[in-house]
C-alpha angles and dihedrals in degrees: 000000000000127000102207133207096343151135112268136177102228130207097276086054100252134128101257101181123208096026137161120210117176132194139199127181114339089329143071106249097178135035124170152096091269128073116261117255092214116081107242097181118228112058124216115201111217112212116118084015141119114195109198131150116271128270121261117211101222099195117012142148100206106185083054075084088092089060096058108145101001098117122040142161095028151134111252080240094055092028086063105035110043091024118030107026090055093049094039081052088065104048114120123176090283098055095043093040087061097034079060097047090045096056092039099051087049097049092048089046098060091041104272103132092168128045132189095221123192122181139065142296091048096157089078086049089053098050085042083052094052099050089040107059101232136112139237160194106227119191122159106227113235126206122162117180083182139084091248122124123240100255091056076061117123079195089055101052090053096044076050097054091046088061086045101041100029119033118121090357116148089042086295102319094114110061115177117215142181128249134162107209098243121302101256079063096055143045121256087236090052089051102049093058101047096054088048081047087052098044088050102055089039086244132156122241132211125193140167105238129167098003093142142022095239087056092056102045076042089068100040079065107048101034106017088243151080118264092250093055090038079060092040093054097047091053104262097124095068090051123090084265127198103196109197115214099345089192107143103052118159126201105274086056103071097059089048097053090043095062095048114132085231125003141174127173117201117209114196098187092175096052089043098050097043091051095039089239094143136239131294113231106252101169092048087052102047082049087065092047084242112154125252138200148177129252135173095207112208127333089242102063102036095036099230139025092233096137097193085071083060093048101049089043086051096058096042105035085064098045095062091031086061090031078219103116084202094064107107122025119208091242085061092049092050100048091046087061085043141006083029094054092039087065093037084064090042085249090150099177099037129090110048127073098238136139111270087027129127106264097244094153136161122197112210121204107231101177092098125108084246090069099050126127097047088214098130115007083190102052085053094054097064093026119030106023113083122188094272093069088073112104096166141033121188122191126192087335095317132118109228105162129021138168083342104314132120111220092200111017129074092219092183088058098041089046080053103044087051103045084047087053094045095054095044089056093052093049091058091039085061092043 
């Protein structure tokens, strides 16, 4: 396909007008202000339209998308216990099969085509990733409350099968990871040998660490130490590490995760905010030169996986934290929600529109009163531009969504067969 004559955010994050990308198979083969000599068939016209590369969901649950809305108004403590753990309880492959369409139709929609996911029943993930076309980041969260090793685990086995079922499967676009819950919900042995299990089968590992101020006195505690240091200490530091929230970080943190062989630190503003969980230091962080990225979090506590919510609260939240409006350029809010969660996820060659690149593209609509004037095409795209803007989403060459329509996904039934497992879980919940 060729994008013709159109705006288009290049790989140095800048507005470049009356551009041509092409792209053949799953990469983008040209990229320039000529046409393209090579016929690349279908042809986009580019007026009224933004080409940038597609958006990248650092730290996610997707199947939580079937508990949008169920628990409101609570602590993470109370949100989790009396909420989220019963109805999770009650999940069965229905349930989770249309929890993960459902996500997945959503994220595609507003222009995510990858997600780092963390949670369980992740077969039924896999096989939704499959049929619909996007990538991700697959990891089976572990937690263990008893003196058994890793490997007596139920969850284990099944984190295990997934490495040995799953890895590399949809030419690449599943990658199986590794992730522990959090550590107040695991035991240190458990730990331990999960990060020696990680490092020997040259896996990634995502975790939830300092969401909340109870966790990390929690820690001091339990282990004399912050979280950081306890994963320090236990050897996930010198893994390729996704560190979910990252809030409470004290002091002797920074220079720990500073030093880590591969770090990224995802922020969710929306989730953080609506559980008062508090907000991650940004400016602290960028300070260090430690990566950040975007995440949504769950459905069920953001409410929903528009992305370009992440990315404006981002910008602003950091701002009036540092009280410096300088903080936070729109070229580093935009590369947080790309460029910074394609290589969070070792997607190496995802994330920037450049030639030789996997052709992970979104196409925005500008034509709304919200885009003129035209002044700073930039600026708009991280204020101004919100998810339902996006009128295409390309993975890996494909089209999966366009003018609001899904090209493998029959939104109408997988809307049905939610709201139908939704319902069915609340009936025996009040049993």
């Amino acid at each position: 396909m060729l994008f013709q004559d159109i705006s288009i955010v290049d790989e140095e994050l800048r507005i470049v007008p009356h551009a041509y990308v092409g792209v053949r198979g799953a990469t983008i083969a040209y990229v320039g202000t000529e046409a393209p000599r090579e016929d690349f068939g279908t042809v986009y016209a580019g007026k009224d339209r933004l080409l940038c590369p597609a958006l990248y969901n650092a730290h996610g649950h997707t199947i939580m998308s079937l508990l949008r809305g169920y628990g409101e108004n609570m602590s993470l403590s109370d949100w989790l216990n009396r909420k989220i753990f019963p109805f999770e309880d009650r999940f069965n492959t229905a349930a989770t099969d249309a929890g993960a369409m459902l996500g997945l139709a959503e994220s595609i929609r507003y222009g995510v085509v990858s997600t780092s996911d963390m949670y369980f029943w992740c077969d039924s993930l896999v096989e939704a990733l499959l049929q619909s076309g996007a990538k991700a980041n697959v990891s089976r969260s572990i937690s263990c409350f008893t003196e058994q090793h890793l490997r007596e685990l139920r969850s284990f086995q099944e984190a295990d099968a997934l490495v040995r079922d799953w890895q590399g499967k949809g030419d690449g676009r599943i990658r199986i990871e590794t992730s522990i819950h959090a550590e107040y919900t695991c035991t240190e042995r458990v730990m331990a040998e999960m990060a020696e299990y990680t490092a020997e089968h040259g896996l990634r590992h995502h975790i939830h660490c300092a969401e909340t101020r109870e966790e990390v006195e929690g820690c001091k505690a339990r282990h004399g130490c912050t979280p950081v240091a306890f994963l320090k200490r236990l050897g996930y530091l010198e893994l390729p590490l996704l560190l979910a929230h990252g809030i409470w970080l004290e002091e002797e943190d920074f220079a720990l995760l500073r030093e880590a062989a591969e770090l990224t630190v995802a922020t969710c503003p929306v989730s953080n905010l609506k559980l008062a969980s508090g907000v991650c230091p940004i400016s602290r962080l960028k300070a260090e030169g430690i990566r950040c990225a975007l995440g949504t979090d769950g459905a069920a506590s953001n409410n929903n996986l528009d992305l370009w919510e992440e990315i404006k609260l981002f910008a602003l939240l950091h701002k009036e934290r540092s009280g410096d409006p300088a903080l936070i350029t729109p070229q580093e809010a935009f590369y947080a929600a790309t460029r910074a969660g394609a290589l969070a996820q070792g997607r190496t060659d995802c994330g920037l529109l450049k030639e030789g690149m996997r052709a992970d593209l979104l196409l925005l609509d500008t034509s709304g009163p919200q885009w003129c004037p035209a002044s700073d095409l930039m600026s708009h795209l991280v204020y101004a531009a919100s998810g339902s803007d996006v009128v295409m989403t390309v993975c890996d060459g494909e089209i999966l969504y366009k003018e609001g329509e899904f090209t493998r996904i029959d939104i109408e039934r997988v809307k049905a067969e939610a709201e139908k497992a939704y319902r069915g879980i609340l009936r025996e919940l009040e049993q």
